[in-house]
C-alpha positions as a printed Julia matrix, in Angstrom:
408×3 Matrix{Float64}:
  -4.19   -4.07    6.95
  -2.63   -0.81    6.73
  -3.26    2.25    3.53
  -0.02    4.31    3.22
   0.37    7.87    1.32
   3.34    7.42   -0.3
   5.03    9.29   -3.2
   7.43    8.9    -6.18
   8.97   10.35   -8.73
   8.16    9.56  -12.35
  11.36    9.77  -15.02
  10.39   13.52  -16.04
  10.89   14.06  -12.37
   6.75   14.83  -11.59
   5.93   13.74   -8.28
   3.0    10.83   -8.38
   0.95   10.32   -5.36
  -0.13    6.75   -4.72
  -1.73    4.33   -1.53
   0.35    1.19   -0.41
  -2.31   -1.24    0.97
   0.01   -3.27    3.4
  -1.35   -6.85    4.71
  -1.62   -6.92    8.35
   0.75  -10.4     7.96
   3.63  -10.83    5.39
   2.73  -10.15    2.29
   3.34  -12.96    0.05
   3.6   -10.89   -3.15
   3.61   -7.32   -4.11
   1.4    -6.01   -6.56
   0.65   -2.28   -8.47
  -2.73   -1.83   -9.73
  -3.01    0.06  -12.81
  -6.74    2.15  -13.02
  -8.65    2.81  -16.75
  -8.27    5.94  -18.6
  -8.85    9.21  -17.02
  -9.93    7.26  -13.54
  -7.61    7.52  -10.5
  -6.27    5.52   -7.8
  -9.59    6.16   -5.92
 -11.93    4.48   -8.44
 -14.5     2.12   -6.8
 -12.25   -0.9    -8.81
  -8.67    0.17   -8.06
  -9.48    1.36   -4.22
 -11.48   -2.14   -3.26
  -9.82   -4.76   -5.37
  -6.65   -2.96   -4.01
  -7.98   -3.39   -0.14
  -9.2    -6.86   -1.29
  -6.21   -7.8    -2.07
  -4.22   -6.55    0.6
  -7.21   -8.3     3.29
  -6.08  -11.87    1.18
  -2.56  -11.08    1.77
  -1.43   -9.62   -1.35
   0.44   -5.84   -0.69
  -0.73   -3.67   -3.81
   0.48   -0.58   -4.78
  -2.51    1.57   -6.39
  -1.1     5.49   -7.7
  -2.48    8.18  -10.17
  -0.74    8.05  -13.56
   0.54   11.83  -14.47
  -1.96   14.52  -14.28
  -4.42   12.53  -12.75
  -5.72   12.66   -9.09
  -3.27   13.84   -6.85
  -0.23   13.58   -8.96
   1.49   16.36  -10.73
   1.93   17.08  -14.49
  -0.62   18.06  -17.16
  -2.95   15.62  -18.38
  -2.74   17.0   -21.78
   0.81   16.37  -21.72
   1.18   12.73  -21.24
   0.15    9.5   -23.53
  -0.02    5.77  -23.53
   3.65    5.32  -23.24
   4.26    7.67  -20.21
   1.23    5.87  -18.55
   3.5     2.95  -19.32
   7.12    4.83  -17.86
   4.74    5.88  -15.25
   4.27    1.85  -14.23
   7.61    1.34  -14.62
   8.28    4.25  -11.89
   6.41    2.73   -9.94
   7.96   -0.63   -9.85
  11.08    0.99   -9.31
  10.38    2.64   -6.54
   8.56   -0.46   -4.98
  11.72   -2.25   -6.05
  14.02    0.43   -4.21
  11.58    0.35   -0.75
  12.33   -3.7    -0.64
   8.87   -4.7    -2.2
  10.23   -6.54   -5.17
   6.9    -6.43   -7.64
   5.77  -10.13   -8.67
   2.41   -9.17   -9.98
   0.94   -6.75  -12.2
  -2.77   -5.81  -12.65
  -4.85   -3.35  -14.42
  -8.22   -1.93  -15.26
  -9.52   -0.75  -18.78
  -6.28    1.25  -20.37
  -4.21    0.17  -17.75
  -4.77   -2.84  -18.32
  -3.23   -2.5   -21.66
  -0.24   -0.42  -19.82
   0.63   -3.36  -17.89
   0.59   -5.32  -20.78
   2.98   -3.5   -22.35
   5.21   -2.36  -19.1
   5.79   -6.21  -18.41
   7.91   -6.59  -21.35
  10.36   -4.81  -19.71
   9.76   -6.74  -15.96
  11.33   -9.53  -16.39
  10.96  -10.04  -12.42
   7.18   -9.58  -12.53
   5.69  -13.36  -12.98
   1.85  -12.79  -13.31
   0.05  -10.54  -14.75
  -3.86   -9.57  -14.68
  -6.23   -7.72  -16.73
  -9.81   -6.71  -15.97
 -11.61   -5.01  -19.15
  -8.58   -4.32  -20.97
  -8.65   -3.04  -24.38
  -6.41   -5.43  -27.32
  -5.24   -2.03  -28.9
  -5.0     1.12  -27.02
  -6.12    2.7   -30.09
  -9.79    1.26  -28.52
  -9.67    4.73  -26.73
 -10.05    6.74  -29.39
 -13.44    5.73  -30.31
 -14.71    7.56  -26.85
 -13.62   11.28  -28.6
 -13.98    9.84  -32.3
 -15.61   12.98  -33.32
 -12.7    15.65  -31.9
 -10.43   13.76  -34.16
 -11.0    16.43  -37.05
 -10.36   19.39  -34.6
  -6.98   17.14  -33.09
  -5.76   16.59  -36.34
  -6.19   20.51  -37.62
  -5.65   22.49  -34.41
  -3.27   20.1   -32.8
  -5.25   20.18  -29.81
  -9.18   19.51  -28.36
 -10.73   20.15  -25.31
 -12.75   16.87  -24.79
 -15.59   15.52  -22.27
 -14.86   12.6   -20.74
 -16.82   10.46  -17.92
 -18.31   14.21  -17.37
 -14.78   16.38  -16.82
 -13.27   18.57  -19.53
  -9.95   17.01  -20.83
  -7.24   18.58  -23.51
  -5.77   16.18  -25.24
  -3.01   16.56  -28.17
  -2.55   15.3   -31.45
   0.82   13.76  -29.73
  -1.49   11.53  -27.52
  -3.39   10.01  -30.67
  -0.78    9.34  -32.77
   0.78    7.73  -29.93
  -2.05    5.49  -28.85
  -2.76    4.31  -32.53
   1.28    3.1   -32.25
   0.71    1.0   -29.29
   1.28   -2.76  -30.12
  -0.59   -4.13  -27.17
  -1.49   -7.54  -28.69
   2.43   -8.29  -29.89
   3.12   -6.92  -26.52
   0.73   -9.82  -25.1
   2.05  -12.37  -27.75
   5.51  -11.49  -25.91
   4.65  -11.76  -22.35
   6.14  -15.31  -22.14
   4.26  -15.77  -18.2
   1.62  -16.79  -16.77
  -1.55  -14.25  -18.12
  -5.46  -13.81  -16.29
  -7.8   -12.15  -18.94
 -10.9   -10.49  -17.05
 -13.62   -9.52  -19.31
 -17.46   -8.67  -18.89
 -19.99  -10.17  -21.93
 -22.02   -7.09  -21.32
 -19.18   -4.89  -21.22
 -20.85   -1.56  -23.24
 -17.19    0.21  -22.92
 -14.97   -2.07  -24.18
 -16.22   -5.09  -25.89
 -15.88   -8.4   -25.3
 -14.05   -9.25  -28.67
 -11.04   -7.55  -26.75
 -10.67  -10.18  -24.44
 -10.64  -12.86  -27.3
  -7.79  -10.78  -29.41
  -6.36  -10.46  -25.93
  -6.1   -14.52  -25.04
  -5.81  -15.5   -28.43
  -2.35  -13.46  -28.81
  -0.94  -14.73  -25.29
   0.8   -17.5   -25.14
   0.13  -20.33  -22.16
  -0.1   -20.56  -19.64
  -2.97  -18.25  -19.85
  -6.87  -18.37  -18.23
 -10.06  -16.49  -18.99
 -12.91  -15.53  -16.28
 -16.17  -14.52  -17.13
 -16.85  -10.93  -15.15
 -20.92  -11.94  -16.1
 -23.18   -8.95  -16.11
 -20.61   -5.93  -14.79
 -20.28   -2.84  -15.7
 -16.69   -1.02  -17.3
 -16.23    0.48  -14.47
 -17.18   -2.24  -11.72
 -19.18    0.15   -9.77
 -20.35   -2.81   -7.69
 -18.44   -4.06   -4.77
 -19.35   -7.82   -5.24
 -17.41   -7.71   -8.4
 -14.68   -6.36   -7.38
 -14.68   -9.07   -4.78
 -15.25  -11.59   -6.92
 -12.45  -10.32   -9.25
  -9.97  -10.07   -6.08
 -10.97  -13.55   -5.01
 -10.29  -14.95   -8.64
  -6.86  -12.92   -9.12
  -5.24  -13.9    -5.86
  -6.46  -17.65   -6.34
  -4.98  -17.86   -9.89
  -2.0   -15.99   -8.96
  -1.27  -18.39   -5.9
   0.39  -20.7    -7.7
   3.07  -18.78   -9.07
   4.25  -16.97   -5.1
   5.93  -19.11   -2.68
   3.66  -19.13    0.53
   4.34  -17.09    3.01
   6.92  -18.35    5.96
   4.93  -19.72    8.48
   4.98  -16.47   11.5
   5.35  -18.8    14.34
   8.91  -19.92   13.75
  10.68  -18.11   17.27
  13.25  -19.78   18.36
  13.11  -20.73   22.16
  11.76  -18.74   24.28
  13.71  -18.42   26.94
  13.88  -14.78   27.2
  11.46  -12.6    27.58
  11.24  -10.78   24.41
  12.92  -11.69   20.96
  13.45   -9.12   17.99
  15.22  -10.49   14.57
  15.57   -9.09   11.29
  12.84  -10.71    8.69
  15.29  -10.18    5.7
  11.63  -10.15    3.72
   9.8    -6.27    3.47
  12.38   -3.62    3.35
  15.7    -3.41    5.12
  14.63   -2.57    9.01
  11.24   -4.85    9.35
  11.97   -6.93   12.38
   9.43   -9.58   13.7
   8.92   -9.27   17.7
   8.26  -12.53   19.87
   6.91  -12.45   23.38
   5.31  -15.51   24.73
   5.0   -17.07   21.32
   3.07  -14.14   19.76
   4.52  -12.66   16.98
   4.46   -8.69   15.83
   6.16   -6.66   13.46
   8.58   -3.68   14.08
   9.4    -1.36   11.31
  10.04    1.92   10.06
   7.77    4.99    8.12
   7.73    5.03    4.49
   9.38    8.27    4.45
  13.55    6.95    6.4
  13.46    4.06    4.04
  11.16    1.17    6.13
   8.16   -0.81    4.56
   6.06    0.98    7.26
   4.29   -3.01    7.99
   4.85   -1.89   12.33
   5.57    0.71   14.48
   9.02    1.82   14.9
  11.11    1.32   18.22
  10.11    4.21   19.97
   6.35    3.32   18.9
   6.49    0.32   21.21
   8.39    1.85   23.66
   5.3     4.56   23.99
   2.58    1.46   23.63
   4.58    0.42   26.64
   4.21    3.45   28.73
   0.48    3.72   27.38
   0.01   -0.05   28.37
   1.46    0.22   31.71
  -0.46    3.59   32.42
  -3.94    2.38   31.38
  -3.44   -1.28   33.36
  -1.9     0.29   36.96
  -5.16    2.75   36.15
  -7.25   -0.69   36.46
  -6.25   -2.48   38.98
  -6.05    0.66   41.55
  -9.92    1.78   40.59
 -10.64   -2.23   40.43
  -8.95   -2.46   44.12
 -10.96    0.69   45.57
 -14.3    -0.59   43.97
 -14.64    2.94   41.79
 -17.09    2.81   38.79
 -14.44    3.0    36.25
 -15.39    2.6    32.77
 -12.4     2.7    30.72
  -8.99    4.42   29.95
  -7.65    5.89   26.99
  -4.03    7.12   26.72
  -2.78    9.42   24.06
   0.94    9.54   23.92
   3.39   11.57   21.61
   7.09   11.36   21.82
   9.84   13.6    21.07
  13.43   14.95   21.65
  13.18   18.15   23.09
  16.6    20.52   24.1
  17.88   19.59   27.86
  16.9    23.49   30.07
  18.87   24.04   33.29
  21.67   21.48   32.39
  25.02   23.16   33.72
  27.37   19.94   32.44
  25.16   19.37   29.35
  26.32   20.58   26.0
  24.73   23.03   23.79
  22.84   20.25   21.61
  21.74   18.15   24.47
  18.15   16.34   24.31
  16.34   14.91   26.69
  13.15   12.65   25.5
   9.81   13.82   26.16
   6.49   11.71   26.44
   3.06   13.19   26.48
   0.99   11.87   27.73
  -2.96   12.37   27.78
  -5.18    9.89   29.91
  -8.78   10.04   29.09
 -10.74    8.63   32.41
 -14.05    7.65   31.67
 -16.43    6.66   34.38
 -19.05    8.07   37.15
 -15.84    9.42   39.51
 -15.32   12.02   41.7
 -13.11   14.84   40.78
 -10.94   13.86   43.75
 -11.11   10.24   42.48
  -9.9    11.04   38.65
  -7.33   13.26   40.65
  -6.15   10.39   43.0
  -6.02    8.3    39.5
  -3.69   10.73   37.52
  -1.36   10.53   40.2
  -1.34    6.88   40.19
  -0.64    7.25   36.33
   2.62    8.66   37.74
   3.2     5.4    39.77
   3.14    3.13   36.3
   6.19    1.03   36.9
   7.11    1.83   32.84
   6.92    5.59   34.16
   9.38    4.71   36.64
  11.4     2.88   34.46
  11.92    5.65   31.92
  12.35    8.47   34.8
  15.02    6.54   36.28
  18.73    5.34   35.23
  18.72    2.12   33.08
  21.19    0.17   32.84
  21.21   -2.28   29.65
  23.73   -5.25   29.45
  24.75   -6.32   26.35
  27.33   -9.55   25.18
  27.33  -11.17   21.89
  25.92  -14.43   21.6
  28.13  -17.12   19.23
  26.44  -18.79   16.99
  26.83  -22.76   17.54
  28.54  -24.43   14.15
């Protein structure tokens, strides 16, 4: 599996930094993960159940809500319902990058956020919550006593999980209006509840107002003896292992990856119409591979891009003609390790080339490991140069192309 940087922005325009956690096969949902209160997208629950996920073949977007983390904005500034806008930002822009969210999950507060945000995601069909408050109001009891100050001042600097927070009368009065159980009474799909007995944070009575409210179909799972937080990485195995289970039955499987049509060329590339616009699956001798672009021009970012593979290529070729020449010559060569870059650089001593000209330019670095000579690793960087992908890309191509008509 793959963890991507990405970032979005919310609807005050704040940027919001996030991780994609990409499957290593299709992914046969998309999911954003929703941490607790004043946590981030690097909590020990939202960073493992996310990679969890992903490793089961579930794609999850985790990402800081506003002032949190790595995201812009002031903390002091936002509240329940722009944790909830913030969700819905995030959808979007998984929505706009061709990952269409079907599931929804969340931890503490944001559980309750995804509660609520669901309401208006009428394409999301699951949603999860693991130690979700039934009232966002639930928060207020962890700064009960700067209520007094809020209320006067209009304003209180408050400790919470150890760090110094400021948080507005604006942000209580806006909890205490959250409707999180009508919101769950509303959700009209299908609904995991994820609650710890022992829970000292939020209790268990929660999870009961919770399920009771929801409407079927609906389940209930026991998280035993952890903690709010699920500081432990079993449970937030267990709780990944549960979740993609229960939520199984509501995706359509993923297409079966060995459906190339016959091979009787040697490679085949076609568009996967599934993650993002440019994904392309790549067959060659049966064995299948994705092809993609970055994030950042618009691709799902699930393979390298074209001239990715054509560098592997030159890398490939370099580090096998490498082998078989030491292999050949009986030299104690351990093993080789090419670095390659690529890039368009501006065409020098080119009397018929125009003034914006490129020519492309691979690095390449070959790391030679072994008991060898120096005129042996000498003789073998020349050979590099003999790489019959080198010669190849030094020389003139010529590609043929026709259109092949599609039989009715």
């Amino acid at each position: 599996m793959t963890s991507q940087k990405i970032e979005f922005e919310n609807t005050d325009g704040l940027i919001l930094s996030g991780v994609l956690e990409i499957p290593e096969a299709e992914a046969h949902v998309w999911a954003v993960f929703a941490h607790c209160f004043t946590c981030s997208k690097n909590s020990l629950a939202a960073s493992r159940i996310a990679r969890a996920f992903a490793s089961r073949g579930i794609g999850v977007l985790r990402f800081d809500f506003t002032g949190l983390g790595e995201s812009s904005g002031e903390f002091s500034k936002t509240s329940f319902s722009s944790n909830v806008d913030d969700l819905l930002a995030a959808t979007a822009w998984m929505e706009q990058s061709g990952r269409g969210v079907g599931l929804l999950v969340g931890h503490s507060l944001g559980g309750a956020a995804v509660v609520v945000a669901a309401n208006r995601l009428p394409n999301v069909k699951a949603v999860a919550t693991l130690g979700a408050p039934s009232n966002a109001e639930h928060v207020i009891a962890q700064f009960d006593q700067h209520i007094p100050e809020i209320e006067n001042r209009g304003e209180a600097e408050v400790n919470l999980a150890g760090r110094p927070f400021t948080l507005r009368k604006s942000f209580v009065d806006d909890v205490k209006g959250a409707k999180v159980r009508d919101a769950a009474a509303g959700l009209n799909r299908p609904f995991l509840v994820m609650h710890s007995p022992t829970d000292q944070v939020v209790s268990i009575d929660n999870a009961t107002e919770l399920f009771v409210s929801a409407k079927h179909p609906k389940s209930f799972v026991s998280l035993d003896d952890a903690d709010h937080l699920m500081t432990r990485a079993s449970d937030a195995t267990f709780a990944a292992d549960v979740i993609s289970s229960w939520s199984g039955r509501y995706f359509d499987p993923p297409q079966k990856a060995n459906t190339s049509p016959e091979q009787s060329y040697d490679v085949i590339v076609r568009e996967t119409g599934q993650s993002g616009p440019f994904q392309n699956e790549v067959f060659v001798d049966g064995i299948r591979s994705l092809a993609d672009e970055p994030v950042r021009v618009g691709g799902a970012g699930t393979g390298p891009d074209p001239y990715a593979l054509v560098s592997s290529g030159l890398g490939a070729c370099t580090s096998m003609t490498l082998r078989m020449y030491a292999d050949r010559k009986g030299w104690p060569l351990e093993r080789v390790t090419v670095h390659l870059n690529h890039r368009k650089a501006h065409m020098e001593d080119c009397i018929d080339c125009g003034p914006n000209s490129k020519v492309d330019v691979f690095t390449r670095e070959i790391l030679i490991e072994g008991d060898l000579s120096d005129e042996q690793r000498s003789r073998l960087l020349e050979i590099a140069d003999r790489c019959p992908v080198h010669r190849t890309l030094e020389s003139e191509a010529v590609i043929e192309t026709q259109a092949v008509i599609q039989s009715a």
